[in-house]
C-alpha positions as CSV (number, residue, x, y, z in Angstrom):
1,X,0.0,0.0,0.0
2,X,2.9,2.4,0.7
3,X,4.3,1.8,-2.5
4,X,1.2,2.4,-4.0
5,X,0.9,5.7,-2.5
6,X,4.2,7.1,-3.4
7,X,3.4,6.0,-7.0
8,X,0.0,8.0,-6.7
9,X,2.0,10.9,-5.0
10,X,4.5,11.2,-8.1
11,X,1.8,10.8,-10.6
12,X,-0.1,13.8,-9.0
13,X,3.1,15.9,-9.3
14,X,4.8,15.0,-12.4
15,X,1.8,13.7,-14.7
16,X,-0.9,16.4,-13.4
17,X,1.6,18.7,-12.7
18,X,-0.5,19.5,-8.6
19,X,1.2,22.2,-6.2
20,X,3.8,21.2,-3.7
21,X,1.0,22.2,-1.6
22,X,-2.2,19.6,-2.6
23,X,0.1,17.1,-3.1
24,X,1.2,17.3,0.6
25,X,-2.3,17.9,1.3
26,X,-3.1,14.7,0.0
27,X,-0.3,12.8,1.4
28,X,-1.1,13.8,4.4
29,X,-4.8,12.7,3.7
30,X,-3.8,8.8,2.5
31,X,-1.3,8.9,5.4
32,X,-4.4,9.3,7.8
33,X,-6.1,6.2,6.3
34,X,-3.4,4.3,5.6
35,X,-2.9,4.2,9.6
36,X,-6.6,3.7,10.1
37,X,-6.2,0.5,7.8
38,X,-3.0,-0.7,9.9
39,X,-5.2,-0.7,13.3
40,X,-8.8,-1.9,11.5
41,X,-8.3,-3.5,8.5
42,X,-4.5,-4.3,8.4
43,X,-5.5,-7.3,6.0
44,X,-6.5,-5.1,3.0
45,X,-2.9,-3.2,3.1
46,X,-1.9,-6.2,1.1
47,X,-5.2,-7.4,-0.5
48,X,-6.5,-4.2,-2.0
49,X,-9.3,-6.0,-3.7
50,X,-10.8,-6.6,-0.6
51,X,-11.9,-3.3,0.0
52,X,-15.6,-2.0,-0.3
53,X,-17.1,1.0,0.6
54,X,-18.1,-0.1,4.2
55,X,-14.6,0.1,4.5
56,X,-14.2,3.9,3.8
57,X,-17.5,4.6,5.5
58,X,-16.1,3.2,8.5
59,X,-13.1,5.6,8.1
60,X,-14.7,8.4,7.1
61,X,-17.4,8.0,10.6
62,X,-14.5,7.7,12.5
63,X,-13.6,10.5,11.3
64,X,-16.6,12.3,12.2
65,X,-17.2,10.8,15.7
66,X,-13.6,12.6,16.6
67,X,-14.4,16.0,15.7
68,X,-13.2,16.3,12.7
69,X,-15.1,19.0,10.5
70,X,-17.0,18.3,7.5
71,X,-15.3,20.1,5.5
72,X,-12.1,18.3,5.8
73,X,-14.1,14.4,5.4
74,X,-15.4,15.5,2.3
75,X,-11.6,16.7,1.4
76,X,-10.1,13.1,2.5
77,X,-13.3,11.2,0.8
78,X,-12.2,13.1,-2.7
79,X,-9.0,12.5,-2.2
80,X,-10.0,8.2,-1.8
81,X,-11.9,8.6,-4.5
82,X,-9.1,10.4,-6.8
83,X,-6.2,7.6,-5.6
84,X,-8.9,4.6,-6.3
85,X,-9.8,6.0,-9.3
86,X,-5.8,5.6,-10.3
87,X,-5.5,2.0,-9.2
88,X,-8.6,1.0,-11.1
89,X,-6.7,2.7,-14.2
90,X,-3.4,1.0,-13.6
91,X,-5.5,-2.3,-13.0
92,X,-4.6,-2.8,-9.9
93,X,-8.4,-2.8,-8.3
94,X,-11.5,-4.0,-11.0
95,X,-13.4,-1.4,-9.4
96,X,-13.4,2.1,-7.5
97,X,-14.9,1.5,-3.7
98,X,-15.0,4.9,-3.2
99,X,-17.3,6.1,-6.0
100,X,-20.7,6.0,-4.8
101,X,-20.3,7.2,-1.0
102,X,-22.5,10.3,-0.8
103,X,-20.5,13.1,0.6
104,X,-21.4,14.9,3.9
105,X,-23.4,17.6,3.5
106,X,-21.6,21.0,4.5
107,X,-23.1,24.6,5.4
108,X,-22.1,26.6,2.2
109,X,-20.5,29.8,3.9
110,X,-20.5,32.7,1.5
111,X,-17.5,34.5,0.8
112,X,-17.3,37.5,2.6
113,X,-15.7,40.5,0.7
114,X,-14.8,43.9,1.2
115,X,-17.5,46.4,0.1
116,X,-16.2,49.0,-2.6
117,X,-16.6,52.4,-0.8
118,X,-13.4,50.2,1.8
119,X,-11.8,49.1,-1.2
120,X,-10.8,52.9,-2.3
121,X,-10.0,53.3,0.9
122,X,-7.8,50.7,1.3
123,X,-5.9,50.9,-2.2
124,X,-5.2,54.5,-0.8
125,X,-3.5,53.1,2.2
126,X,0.2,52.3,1.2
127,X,2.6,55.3,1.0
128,X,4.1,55.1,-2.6
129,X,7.5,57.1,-1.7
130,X,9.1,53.9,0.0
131,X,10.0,50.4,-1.5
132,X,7.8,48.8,1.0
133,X,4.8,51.2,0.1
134,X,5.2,51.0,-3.7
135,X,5.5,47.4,-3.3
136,X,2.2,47.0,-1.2
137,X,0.5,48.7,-3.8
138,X,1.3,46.1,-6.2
139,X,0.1,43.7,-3.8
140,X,-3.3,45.3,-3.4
141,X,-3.8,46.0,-7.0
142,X,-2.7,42.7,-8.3
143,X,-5.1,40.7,-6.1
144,X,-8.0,42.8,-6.4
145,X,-7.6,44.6,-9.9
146,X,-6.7,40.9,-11.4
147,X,-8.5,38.7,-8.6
148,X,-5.6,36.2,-9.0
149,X,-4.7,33.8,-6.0
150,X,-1.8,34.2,-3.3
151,X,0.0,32.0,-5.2
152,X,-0.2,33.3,-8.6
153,X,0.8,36.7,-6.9
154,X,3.9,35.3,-5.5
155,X,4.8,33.5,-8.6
156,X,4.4,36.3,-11.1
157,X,8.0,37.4,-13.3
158,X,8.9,40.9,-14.3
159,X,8.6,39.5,-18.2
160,X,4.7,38.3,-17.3
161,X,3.6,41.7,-17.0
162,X,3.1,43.1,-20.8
163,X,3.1,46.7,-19.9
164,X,1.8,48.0,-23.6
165,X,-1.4,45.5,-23.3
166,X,-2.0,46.1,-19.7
167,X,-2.5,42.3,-19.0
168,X,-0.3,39.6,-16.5
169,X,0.3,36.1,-17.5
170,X,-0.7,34.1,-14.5
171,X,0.2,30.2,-13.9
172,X,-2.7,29.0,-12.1
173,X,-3.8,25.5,-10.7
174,X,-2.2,22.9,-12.3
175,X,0.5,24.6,-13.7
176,X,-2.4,26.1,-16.1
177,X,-1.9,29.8,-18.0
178,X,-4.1,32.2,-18.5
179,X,-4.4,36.2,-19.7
180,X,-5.9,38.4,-17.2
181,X,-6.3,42.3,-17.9
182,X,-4.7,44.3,-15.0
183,X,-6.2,47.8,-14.2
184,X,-4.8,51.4,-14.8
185,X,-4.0,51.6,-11.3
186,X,-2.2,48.5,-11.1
187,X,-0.4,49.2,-14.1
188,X,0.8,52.7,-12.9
189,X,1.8,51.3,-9.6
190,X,3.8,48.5,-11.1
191,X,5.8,51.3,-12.9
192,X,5.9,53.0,-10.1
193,X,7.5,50.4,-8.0
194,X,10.2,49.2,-10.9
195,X,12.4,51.8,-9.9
196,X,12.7,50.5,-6.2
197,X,12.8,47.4,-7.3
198,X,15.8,48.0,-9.5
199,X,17.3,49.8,-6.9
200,X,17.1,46.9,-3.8
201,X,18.5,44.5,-6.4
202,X,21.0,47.1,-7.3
203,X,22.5,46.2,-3.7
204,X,22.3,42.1,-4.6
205,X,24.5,39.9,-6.6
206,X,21.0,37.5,-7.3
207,X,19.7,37.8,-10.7
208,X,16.2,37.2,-9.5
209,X,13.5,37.4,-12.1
210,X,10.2,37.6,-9.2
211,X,8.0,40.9,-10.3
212,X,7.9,41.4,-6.0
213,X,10.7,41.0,-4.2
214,X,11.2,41.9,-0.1
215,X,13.9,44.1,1.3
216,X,16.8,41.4,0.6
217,X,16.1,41.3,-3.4
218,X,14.4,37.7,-2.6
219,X,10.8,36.6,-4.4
220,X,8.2,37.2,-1.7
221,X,6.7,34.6,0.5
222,X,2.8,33.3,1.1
223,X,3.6,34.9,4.9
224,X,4.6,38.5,3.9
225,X,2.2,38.6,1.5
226,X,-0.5,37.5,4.5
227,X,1.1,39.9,7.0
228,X,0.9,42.8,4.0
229,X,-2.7,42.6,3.4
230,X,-3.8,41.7,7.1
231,X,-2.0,45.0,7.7
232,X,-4.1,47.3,5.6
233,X,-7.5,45.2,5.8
234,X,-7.1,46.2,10.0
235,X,-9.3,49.3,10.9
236,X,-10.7,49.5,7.1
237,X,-13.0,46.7,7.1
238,X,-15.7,45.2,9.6
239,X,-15.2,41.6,7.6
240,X,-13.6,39.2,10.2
241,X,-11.2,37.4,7.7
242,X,-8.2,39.7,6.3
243,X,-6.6,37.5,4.1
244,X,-5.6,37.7,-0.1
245,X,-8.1,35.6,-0.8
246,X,-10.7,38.3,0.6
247,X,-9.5,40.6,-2.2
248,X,-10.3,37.7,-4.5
249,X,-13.6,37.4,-3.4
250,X,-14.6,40.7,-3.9
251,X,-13.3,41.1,-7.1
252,X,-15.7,38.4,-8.3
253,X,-18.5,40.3,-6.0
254,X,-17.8,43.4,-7.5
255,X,-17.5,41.9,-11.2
256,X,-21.2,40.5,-10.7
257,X,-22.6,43.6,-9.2
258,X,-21.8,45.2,-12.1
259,X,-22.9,43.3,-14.2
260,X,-20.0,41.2,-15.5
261,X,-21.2,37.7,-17.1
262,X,-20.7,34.9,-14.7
263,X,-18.9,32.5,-17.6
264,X,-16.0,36.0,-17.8
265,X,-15.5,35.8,-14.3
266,X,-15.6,31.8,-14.7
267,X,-12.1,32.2,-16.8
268,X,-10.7,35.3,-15.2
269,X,-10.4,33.4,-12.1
270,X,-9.5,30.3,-13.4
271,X,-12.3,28.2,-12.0
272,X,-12.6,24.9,-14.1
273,X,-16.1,24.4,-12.7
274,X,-18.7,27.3,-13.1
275,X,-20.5,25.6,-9.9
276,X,-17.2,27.0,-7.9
277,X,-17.7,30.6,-9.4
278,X,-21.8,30.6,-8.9
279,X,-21.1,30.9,-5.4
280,X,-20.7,34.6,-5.9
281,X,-23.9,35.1,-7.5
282,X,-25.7,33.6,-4.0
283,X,-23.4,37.0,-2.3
284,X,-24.9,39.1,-4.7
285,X,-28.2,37.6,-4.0
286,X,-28.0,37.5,-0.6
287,X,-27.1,41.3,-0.4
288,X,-29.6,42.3,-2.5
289,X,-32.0,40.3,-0.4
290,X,-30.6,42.5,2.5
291,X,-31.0,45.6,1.4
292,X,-34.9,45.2,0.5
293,X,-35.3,44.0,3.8
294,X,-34.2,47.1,4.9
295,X,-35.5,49.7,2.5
296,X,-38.7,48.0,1.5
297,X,-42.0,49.2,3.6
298,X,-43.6,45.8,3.1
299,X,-40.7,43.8,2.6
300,X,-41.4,42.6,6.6
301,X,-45.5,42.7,6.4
């Protein structure tokens, strides 16, 4: 079973070309079961046939009896269902045990974004005469101008941006590309901030291609660029979560308000499933239903 594992491991990195970060995710996930097998089942770590879905279900309520949210059993079920799904292909099981459990139903928690009037007024935040400040900017901009993910940020090259067509080329989810327009904002702060940048690698013998770069001439890390937006989202916004995925969220939200077409702000997020970007729509929906509660004089009679 171990073996088998690795193999799936490798084939989600180098075949499907997954983050560093899912496949640890799901390593992590098969590492859980694999030690529930050792204690319950240990038989079926060498007679993979044997396994049925009673199997997983057990797993999966054991899983639930301890606490676990879920959230994170309908992660670990997926991710049974994804390595099965790869033995049945290499013919190592006739058929996938995991295919017909019916998921855990989870609470659908919207998205909660930052309304527009807080989003001036936190694009107007960083101070643009210092490296830091110009480089903020860029942060801001990028992830709500573009919507793109922390990662995508992080990963972005000086050559990506095209300056004369005002658009990034971002490496999304599976190593996939995509074209995203940036805004005139974004593009006048990325101008702005070249010249620090230029200057803080000045002082470095790195040749180091990253569009942002901290104080050392190094590309940026997932924690700055948490600690960078946590920093300006503080005293601007009531929203309890101040992360760059916030900014994300309400560039969709925003996109919809105005009435952008859902299957457009399907691809500009890079969303292989429109079910993932109709989410928005219920935020939209939701504060629409809000606000005639509240202006309405028979919206409560």
């Amino acid at each position: 079973m171990q073996k088998l594992i690795s193999a799936y491991l490798s084939y989600l990195e180098d075949e499907r070309n997954y983050s560093q970060h899912t496949v640890v995710s799901y390593a992590n996930d098969l590492a859980q079961y694999y030690s529930f097998l050792s204690t319950t089942y240990p038989e079926l770590l060498m007679h993979h046939n044997n396994t049925d879905h009673g199997v997983i279900r057990a797993f999966l309520g054991l899983l639930l009896d301890s606490g676990v949210s879920k959230k994170s059993v309908v992660r670990k079920l997926s991710t049974l269902r994804s390595f099965y799904k790869y033995l049945v292909r290499r013919k190592i099981l006739r058929q996938n045990p995991a295919l017909n459990i019916v998921s855990p139903k989870v609470d659908k928690k919207l998205p909660e974004f930052v309304d527009k009037e807080s989003m001036e007024r936190i694009l107007a935040l960083p101070k643009s005469d210092t490296f830091a400040g110009a480089r903020d900017s860029v942060i801001l901009e990028l992830l709500y101008g573009s919507g793109i993910r922390r990662a995508e940020l992080i990963g972005l090259n000086v050559d990506d941006i095209d300056q004369r067509n005002r658009t990034v080329k971002v490496t999304g989810k599976g190593n996939k590309q995509r074209i995203i327009p940036i805004t005139r904002k974004a593009h006048q702060s990325i101008q702005h901030y070249s010249s620090y940048r230029k200057e803080i690698l000045s002082h470095s013998d790195l040749r180091e291609h990253a569009l942002l770069v901290s104080s050392k001439g190094i590309r940026i890390t997932p924690s700055m660029v948490n600690t960078v937006v946590n920093k300006y989202l503080t005293g601007s916004t009531e929203i309890r979560k101040k992360s760059p995925h916030v900014l994300r969220h309400s560039f969709a939200t925003h996109l919809l308000d105005n009435g952008a077409d859902i299957m457009v702000v399907k691809e500009l997020l890079g969303h292989e499933s429109l079910s993932t970007t109709q989410i928005y729509t219920h935020v939209t929906v939701e504060r629409l239903k809000r606000i005639y509660q509240q202006a309405h004089p028979k919206a409560s009679s």
